[in-house]
N, CA and C of each residue as an Amber inpcrd file, in Angstrom:
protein
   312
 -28.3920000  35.7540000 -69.5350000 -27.7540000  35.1910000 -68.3750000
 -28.4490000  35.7260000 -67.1280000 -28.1990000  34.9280000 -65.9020000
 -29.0530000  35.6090000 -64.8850000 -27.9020000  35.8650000 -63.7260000
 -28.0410000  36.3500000 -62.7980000 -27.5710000  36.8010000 -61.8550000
 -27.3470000  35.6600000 -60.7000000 -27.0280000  35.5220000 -59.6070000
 -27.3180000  34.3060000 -58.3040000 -26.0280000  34.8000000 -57.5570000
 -26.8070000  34.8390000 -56.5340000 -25.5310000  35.1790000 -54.9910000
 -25.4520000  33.7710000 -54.4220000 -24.2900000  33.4330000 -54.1640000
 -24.0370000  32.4010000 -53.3250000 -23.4280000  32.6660000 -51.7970000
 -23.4820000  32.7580000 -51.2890000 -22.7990000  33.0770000 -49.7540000
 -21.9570000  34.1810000 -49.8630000 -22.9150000  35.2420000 -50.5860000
 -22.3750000  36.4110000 -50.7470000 -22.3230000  37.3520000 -51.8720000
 -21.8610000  36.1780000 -52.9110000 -21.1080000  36.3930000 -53.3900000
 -21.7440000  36.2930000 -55.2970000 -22.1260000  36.9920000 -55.7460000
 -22.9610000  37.4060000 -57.0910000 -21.9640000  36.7730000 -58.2350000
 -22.7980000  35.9210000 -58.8180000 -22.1570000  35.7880000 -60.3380000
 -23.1150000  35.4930000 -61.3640000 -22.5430000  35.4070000 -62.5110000
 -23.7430000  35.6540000 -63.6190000 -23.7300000  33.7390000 -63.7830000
 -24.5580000  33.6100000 -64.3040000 -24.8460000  32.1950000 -64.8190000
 -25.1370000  32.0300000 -66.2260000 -24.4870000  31.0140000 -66.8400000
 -24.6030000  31.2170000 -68.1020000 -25.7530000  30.3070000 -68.7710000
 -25.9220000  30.4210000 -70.0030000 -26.8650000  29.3350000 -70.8130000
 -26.7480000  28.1470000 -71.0460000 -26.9620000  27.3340000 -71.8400000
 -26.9090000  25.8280000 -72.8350000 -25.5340000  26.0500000 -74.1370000
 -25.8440000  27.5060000 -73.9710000 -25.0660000  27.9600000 -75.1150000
 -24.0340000  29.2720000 -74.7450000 -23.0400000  28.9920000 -75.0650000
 -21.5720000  29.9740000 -74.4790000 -21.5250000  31.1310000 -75.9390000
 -22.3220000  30.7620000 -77.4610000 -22.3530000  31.7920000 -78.0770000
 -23.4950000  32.9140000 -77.7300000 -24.7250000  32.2570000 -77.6840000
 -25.4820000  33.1830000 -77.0380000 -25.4070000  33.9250000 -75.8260000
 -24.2020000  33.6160000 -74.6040000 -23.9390000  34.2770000 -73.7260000
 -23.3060000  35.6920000 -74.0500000 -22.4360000  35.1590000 -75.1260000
 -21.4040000  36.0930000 -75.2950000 -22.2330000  37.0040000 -76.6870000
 -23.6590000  37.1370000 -76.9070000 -23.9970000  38.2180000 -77.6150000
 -24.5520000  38.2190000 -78.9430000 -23.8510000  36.9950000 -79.5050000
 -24.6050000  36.5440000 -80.9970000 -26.2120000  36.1060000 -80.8690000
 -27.0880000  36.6690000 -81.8950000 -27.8010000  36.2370000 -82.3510000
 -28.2550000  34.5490000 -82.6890000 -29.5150000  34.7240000 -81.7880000
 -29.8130000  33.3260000 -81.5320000 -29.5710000  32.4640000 -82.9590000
 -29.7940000  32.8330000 -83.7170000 -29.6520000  31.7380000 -84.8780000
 -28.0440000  31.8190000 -85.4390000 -27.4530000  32.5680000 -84.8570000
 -25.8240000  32.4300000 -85.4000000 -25.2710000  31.6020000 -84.2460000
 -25.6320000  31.6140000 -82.9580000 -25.3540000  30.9950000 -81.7960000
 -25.5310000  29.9800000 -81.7350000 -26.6880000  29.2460000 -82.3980000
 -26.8220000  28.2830000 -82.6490000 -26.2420000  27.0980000 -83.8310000
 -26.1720000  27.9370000 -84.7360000 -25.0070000  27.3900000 -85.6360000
 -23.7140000  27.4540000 -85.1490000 -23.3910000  28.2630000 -84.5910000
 -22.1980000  27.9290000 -84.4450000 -21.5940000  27.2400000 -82.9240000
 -22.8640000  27.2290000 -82.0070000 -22.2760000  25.3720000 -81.2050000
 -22.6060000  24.3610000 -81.6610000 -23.1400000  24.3100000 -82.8780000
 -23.1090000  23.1580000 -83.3410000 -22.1560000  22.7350000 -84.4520000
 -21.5320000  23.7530000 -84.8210000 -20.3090000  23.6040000 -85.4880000
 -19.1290000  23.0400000 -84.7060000 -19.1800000  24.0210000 -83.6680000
 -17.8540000  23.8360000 -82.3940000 -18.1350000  22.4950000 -82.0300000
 -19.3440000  21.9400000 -81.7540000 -19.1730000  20.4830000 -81.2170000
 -18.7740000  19.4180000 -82.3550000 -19.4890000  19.7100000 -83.5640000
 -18.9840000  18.5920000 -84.3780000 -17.3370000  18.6120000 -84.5680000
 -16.6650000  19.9510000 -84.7360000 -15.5850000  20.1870000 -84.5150000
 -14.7080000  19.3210000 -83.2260000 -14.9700000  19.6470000 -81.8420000
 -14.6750000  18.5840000 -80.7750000 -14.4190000  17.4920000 -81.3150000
 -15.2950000  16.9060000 -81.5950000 -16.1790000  15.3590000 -81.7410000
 -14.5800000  14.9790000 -82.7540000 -14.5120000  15.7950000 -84.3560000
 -13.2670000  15.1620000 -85.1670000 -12.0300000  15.1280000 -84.5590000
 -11.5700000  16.4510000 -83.8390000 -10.6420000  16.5420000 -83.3660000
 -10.4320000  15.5000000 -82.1790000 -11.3560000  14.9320000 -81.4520000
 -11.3060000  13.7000000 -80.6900000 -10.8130000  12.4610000 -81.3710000
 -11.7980000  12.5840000 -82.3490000 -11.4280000  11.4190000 -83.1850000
  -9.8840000  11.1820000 -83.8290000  -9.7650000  11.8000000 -84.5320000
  -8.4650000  12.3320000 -84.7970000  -7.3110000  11.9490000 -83.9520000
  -6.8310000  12.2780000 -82.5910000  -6.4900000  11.7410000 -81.6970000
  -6.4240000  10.8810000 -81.2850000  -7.3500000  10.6080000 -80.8620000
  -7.5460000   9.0220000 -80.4770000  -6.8630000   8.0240000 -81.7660000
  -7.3180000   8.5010000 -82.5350000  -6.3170000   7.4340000 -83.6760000
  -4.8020000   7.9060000 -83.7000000  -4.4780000   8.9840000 -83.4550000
  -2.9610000   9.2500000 -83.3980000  -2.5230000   9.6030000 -84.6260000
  -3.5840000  10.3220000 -85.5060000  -3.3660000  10.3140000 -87.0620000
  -2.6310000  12.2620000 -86.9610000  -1.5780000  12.0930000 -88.2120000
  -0.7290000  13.8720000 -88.1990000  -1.8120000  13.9590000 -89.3780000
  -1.6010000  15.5410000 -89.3880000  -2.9190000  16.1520000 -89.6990000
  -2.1100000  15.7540000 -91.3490000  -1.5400000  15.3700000 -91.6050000
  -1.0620000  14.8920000 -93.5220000  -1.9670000  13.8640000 -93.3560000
  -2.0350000  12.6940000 -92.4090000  -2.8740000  11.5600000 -92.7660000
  -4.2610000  11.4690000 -92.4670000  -4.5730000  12.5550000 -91.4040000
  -6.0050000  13.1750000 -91.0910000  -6.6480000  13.9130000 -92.7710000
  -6.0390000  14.5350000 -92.9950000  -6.0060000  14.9990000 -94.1940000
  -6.6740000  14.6410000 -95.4470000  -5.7460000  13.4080000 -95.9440000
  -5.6030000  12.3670000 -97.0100000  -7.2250000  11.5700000 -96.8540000
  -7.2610000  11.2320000 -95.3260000  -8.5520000  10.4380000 -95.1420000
  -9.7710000  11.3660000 -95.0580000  -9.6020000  12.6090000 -95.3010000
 -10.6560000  13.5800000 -95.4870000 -10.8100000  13.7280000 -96.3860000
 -10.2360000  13.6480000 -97.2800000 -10.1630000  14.4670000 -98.6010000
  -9.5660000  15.5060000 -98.9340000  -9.0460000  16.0860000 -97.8070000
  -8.7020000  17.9060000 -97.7900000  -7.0260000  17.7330000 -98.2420000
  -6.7410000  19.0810000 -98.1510000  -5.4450000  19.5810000 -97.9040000
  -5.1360000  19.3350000 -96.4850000  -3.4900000  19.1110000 -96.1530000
  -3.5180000  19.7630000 -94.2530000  -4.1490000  21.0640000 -93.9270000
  -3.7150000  22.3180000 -94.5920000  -4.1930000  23.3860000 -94.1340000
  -5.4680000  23.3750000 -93.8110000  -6.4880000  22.6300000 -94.3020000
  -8.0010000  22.4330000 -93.9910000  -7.9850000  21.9200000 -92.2400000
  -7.4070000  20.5010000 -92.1940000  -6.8520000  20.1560000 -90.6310000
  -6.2550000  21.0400000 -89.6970000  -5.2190000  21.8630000 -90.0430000
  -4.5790000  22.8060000 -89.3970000  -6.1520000  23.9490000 -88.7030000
  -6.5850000  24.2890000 -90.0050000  -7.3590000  25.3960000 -89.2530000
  -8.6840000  24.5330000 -88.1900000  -9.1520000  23.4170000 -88.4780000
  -9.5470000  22.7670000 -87.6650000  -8.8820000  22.7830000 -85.8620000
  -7.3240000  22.1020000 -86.0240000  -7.0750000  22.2730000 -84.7580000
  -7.2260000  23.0750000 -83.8870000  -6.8060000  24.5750000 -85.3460000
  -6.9150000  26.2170000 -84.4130000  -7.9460000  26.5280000 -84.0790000
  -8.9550000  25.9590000 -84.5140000 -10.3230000  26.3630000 -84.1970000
 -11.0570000  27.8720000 -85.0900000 -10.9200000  27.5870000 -86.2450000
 -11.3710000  28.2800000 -86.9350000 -12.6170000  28.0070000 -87.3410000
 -13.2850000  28.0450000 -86.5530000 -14.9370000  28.2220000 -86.6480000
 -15.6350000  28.5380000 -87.9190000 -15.2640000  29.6270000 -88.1390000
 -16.1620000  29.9070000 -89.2980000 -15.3790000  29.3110000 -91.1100000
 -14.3340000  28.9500000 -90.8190000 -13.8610000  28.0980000 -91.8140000
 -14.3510000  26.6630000 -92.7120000 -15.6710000  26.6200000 -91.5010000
 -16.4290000  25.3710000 -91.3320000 -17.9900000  24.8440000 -91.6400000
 -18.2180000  24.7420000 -92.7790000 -19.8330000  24.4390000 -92.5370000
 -20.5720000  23.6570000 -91.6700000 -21.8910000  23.1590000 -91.3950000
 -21.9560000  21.7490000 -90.9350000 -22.2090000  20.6450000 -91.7930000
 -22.6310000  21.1510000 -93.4000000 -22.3010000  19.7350000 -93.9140000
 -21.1350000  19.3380000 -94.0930000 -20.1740000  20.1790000 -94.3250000
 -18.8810000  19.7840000 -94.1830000 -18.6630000  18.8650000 -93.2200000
 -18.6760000  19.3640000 -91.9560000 -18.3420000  18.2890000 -90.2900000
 -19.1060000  17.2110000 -90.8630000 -20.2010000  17.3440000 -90.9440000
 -21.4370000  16.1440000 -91.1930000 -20.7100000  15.0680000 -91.9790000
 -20.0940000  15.6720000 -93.2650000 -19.8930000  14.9130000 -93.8700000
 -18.3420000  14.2750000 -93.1460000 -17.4550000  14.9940000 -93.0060000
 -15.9410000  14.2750000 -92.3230000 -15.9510000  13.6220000 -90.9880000
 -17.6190000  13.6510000 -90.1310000 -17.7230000  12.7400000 -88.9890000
 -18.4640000  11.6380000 -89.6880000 -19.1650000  11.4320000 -90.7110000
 -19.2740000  10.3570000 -91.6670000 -18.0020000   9.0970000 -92.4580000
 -17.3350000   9.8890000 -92.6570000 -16.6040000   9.4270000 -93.0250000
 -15.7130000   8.7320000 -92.1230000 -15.4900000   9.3480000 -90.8070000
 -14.5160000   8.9720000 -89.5390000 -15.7560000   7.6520000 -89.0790000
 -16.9880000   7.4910000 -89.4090000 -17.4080000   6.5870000 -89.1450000
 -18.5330000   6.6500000 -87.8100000 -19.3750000   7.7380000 -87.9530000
 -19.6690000   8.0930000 -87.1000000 -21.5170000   8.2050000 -87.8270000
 -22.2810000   8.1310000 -87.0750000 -23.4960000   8.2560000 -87.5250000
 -24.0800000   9.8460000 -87.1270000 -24.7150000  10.5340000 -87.9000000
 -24.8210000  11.8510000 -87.1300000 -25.9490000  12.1510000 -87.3160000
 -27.1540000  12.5760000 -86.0830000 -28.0640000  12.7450000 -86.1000000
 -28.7400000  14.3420000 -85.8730000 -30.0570000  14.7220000 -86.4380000
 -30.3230000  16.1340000 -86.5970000 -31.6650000  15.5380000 -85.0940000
 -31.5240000  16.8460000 -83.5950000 -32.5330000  16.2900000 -83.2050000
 -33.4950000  18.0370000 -83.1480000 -34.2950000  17.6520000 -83.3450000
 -35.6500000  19.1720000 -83.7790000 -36.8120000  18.7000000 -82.2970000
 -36.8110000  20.3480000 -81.2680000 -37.9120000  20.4420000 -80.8200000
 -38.7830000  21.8300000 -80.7960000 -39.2030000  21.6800000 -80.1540000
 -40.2420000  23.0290000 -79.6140000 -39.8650000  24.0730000 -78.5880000
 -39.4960000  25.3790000 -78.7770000 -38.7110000  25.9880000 -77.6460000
 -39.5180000  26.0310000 -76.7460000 -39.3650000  25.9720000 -75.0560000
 -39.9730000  26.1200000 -74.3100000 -40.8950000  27.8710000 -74.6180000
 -41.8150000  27.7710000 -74.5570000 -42.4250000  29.3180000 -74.5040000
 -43.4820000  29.1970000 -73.4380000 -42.5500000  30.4520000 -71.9300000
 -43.0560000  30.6970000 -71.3000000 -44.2810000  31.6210000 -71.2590000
């Protein structure tokens, strides 16, 4: 993170990524906003249809308790083929995008 005064007044600025701010290891940081977003993404979905996590559930395949810890945000409860696969199923196309890190 970097530093920046604004009319006075110093604050830190953060990254692309809120796990790597907070200390994890770039490759755990990275898995895991990309967990948290596919996560978003169902739980949007989800909603928007107005489905209780019994019928969220049923159309997953899971138990509720699988949904439940979803809502709570149990992160590490979660693979990404898992998401991959239950934003598939919600009907969603999901794409892997791969580049080159900037190296200054």
């Amino acid at each position: 993170m970097q530093k920046k005064t604004v009319n006075g007044v110093t604050h830190l600025v953060g990254s692309d990524n809120i796990f790597r701010d907070l200390g994890f290891p770039e490759e755990e940081a990275v898995n895991m906003l990309a967990r948290s977003e596919m996560i978003i993404q169902i739980k949007n979905i989800l909603d928007e249809r107005k489905l209780t996590q019994t019928e969220a559930a049923k159309l997953l395949g899971v138990r509720q308790p699988r949904v439940s810890a979803l809502y709570t945000g149990k992160l590490n409860d979660f693979t990404i083929d898992m998401l991959m696969k239950w934003l598939t199923i919600l009907g969603k196309k999901v794409t892997i995008h791969i580049e080159d890190e900037d190296v200054a």
